[in-house]
N, C-alpha and C positions, 0 to 999 in steps of 0.2 A: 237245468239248461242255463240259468242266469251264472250259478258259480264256473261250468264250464266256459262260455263265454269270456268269464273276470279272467279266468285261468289261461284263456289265450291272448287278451289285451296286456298281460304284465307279461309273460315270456314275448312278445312283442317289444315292449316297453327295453324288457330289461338285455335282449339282443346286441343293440350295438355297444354294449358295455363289457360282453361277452368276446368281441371282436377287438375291443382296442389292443392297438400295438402296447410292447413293454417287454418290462419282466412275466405281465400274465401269460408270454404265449409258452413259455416253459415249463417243466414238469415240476407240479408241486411236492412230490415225493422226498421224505429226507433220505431214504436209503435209496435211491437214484443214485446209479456208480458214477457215472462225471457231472454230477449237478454241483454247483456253487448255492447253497441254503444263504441267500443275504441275509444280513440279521440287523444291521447297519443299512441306514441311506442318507448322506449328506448331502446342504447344497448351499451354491456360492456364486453369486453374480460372475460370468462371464463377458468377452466382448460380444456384443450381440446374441446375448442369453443368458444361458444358465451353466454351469459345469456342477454333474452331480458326480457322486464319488459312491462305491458302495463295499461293504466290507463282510467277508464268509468268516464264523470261527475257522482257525486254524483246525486241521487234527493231528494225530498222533504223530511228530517227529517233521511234520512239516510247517512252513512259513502261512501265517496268513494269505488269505484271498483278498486281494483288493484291483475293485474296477473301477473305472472311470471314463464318463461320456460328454460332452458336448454337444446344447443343440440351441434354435432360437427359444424352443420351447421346455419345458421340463417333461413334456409326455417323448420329445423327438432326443434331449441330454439322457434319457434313461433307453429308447432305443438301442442309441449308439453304444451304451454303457453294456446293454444287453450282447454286444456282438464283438465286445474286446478282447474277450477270451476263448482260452482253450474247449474252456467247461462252460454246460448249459448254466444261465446262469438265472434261479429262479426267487422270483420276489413275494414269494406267498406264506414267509414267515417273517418280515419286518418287523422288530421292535422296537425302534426307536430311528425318529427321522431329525437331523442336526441342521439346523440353520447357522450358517456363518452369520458372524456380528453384522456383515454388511448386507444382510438378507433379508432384512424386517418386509421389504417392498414388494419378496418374494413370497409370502408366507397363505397368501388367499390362493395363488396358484396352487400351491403344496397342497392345500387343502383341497381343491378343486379335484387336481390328480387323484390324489390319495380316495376321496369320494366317487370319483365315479372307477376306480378299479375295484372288481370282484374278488381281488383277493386279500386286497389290505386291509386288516382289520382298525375301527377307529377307535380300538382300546390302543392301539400306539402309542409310546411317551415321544413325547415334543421336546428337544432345547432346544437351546441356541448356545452357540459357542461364540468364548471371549477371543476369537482371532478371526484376523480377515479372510486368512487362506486356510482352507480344509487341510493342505497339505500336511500340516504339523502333524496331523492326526491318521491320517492316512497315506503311509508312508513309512521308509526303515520294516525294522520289525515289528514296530508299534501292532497289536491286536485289537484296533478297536469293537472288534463285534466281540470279545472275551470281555472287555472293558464295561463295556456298558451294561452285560448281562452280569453285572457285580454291582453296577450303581441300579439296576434295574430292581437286584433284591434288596438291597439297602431301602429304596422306596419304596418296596409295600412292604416292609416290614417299617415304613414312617420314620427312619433314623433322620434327622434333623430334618427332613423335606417328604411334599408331598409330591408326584409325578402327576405332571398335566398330558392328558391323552386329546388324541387328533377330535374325538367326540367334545371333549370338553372347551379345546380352544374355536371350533366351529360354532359351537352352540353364542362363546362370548361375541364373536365376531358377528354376528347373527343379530343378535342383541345392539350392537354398535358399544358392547363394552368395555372398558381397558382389562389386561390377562397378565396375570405374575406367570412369567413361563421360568422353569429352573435354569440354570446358568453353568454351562461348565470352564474349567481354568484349566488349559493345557500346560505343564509343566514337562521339564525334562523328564520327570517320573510318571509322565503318564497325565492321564485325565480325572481328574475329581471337581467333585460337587463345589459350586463359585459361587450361590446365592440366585440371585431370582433377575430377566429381564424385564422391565415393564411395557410392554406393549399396547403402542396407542396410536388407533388411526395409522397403519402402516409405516410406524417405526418403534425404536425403541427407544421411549424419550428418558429412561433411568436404568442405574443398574441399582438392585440393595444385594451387598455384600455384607461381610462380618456379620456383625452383631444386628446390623439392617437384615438378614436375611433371615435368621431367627425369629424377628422381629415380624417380619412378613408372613411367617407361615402362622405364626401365634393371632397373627391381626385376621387371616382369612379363617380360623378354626380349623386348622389342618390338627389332626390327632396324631402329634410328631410326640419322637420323645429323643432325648441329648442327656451328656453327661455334661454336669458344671463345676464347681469347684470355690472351695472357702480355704483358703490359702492352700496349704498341701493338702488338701480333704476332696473327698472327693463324694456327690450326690448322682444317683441317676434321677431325671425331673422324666415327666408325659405329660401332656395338655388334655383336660379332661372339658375343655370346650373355652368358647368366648361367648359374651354376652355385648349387647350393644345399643344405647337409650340416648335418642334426638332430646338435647339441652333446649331448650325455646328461652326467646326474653321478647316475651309478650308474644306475639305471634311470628315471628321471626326466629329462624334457624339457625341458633350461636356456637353450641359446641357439640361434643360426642362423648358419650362417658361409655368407655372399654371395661371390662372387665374379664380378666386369665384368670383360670383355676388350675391349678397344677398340684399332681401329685409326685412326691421324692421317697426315693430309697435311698436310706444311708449306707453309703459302703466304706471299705477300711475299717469297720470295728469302733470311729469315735462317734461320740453322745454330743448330737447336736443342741444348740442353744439359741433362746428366744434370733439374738443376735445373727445367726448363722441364717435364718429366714429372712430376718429384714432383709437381712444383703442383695439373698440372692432374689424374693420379691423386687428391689427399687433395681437391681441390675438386669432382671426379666423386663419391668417395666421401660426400663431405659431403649433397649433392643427395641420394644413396640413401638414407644416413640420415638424412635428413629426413623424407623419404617414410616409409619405414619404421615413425619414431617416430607420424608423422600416422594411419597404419593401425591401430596400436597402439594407441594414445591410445582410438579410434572400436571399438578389437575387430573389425577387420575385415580380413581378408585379402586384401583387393582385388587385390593382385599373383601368387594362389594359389603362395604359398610353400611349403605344405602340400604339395603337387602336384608341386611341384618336386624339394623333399624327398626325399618318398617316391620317385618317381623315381631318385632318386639311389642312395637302397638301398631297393630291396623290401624286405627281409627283414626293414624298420622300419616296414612302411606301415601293422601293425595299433596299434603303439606309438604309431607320431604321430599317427593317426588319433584314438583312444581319449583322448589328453591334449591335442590341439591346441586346442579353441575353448577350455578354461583357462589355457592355458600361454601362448597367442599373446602378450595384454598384455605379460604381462611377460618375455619371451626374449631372452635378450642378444646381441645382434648382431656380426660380425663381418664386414665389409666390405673386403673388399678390391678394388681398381682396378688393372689392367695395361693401360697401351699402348703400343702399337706404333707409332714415325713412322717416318713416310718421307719423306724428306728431296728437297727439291724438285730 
């Protein structure tokens, strides 16, 4: 009796969630003859709201699908968005949702949306894009739902970057902690991978590009792996984790000692040398502290070193806790880089 009861209090519960307006009132089917499968959803401050955009692969021998709606709210811009076209257009395969650079303010709404619809799943990847207007991207022949489902496999197969999902960015925000979200760079050629925005307290108070962005995913333990290079030589490295121990000077919380461990495969056929390690160790190291300082700089811990820390020794986690958002700025770092090659 009691479980049937439970079992009509949450279909109760879970009802008006069932009802919201949107993409959910369309048919979730991919083989649906005039369905639009969004795969793509962006969004970008408007006057007196939001303007979302959203984008269908292309199929055979035809142009991309791209829609776009206006509203005060992001539940009332994806309405409109829903009723611009020809084709039903349905939101129950989104994988990736793109925040314009000017949209950091927007991003707990996004999240809000995206939670209470029944179709969105919150494995979603997150950016934010380095341009103010979606248009660049959404627009011409440009494919962005083709696009992104290429940087989508780049990311779980961990090619230079890790993908932050709507579960992952909700949980930090939740927390009240800062979020490395990935970054992309519109280029005439299209969209690719830009590094990491840092997100804090409803904006983006840094970008780490270059050699910072590397830096960045090496400093959170992402299990990435890149190709590097010793003059025309060529290694492919992987991160086989980070390690991370609170410096004290006396009871007081002075620095941070990092530690990469990276594995390399030699490629090209030459015999590497003691030489050819160091480099590319103090030039991994260099990337971390980069990052590092960039976090720093912002007061943000975007790579949850804190967490690491603690981890490391419990029996510090009331210590670090207690003096870390003062201490973070200024903590002297100590970085160290090992790899390991293997020799072709």
């Amino acid at each position: 009796m009691r479980k049937e009861i439970r079992t009509i209090v949450l279909a109760l519960l879970f009802l008006p969630l069932l009802l919201l307006a949107g993409c959910g009132r369309t048919p979730q089917s991919r083989e649906a003859g005039n369905t639009a499968v969004i795969g793509v959803l962006g969004v970008e401050p408007a006057p007196q709201g939001l303007r979302v955009y959203a984008g269908a692969e292309s199929r055979a021998g035809q142009p991309p699908a791209i829609y776009q709606g206006r509203g005060k709210t992001l539940a009332a811009a994806v309405e409109e968005l829903s009723a611009s076209g020809d084709a039903m257009v349905s939101c129950a395969h989104v994988e990736h949702i793109l925040l314009a650079q000017t949209a950091a303010g927007s991003l707990e709404e996004v999240l809000s949306y995206a939670f209470q619809d029944p179709q969105q799943s919150t494995e979603s990847q997150l950016w934010v894009v380095r341009t103010p207007a979606l248009s660049q991207i959404f627009s011409g022949e440009q494919d962005p739902a083709q696009r992104m489902s290429v940087l989508r496999a780049a990311g779980k197969d961990k090619q230079g970057f890790a993908p932050v999902t709507l579960r992952e960015a909700a949980s930090a925000l939740a927390e009240g902690d800062p979020l490395l979200i990935p970054a992309l760079d519109v280029t005439g050629e299209g969209i690719s991978f830009g590094g990491y925005a840092l997100y804090k307290e409803g904006e983006f108070a840094a970008w780490l590009t270059g050699e910072a962005a590397l830096g960045a995913a090496l400093l959170k333990g992402d299990p990435i792996h890149w190709t590097d290079s010793v003059g025309d030589r060529a290694v492919s490295l992987q991160s086989t984790g980070r390690r991370v121990e609170a410096l004290w000077n006396g009871d007081a919380l002075a620095g941070l000692a990092v530690r990469c461990d990276l594995e390399g495969v030699v490629t090209g056929g030459w015999a590497s040398g003691r030489g050819d390690r160091v480099y590319l160790e103090a030039k991994t190291a260099r990337a971390m502290d980069a990052a590092l300082k960039t976090m720093q700089k912002a007061a943000a811990d975007g790579a949850d070193l804190k967490g690491g820390a603690g981890l490391r020794n419990v029996l510090d986690w009331r210590r670090i806790s207690a003096q870390w958002d003062g201490a973070f700025p200024s903590l002297t770092p100590e970085i160290t880089v090992e790899i390991t090659l293997e020799e072709p």
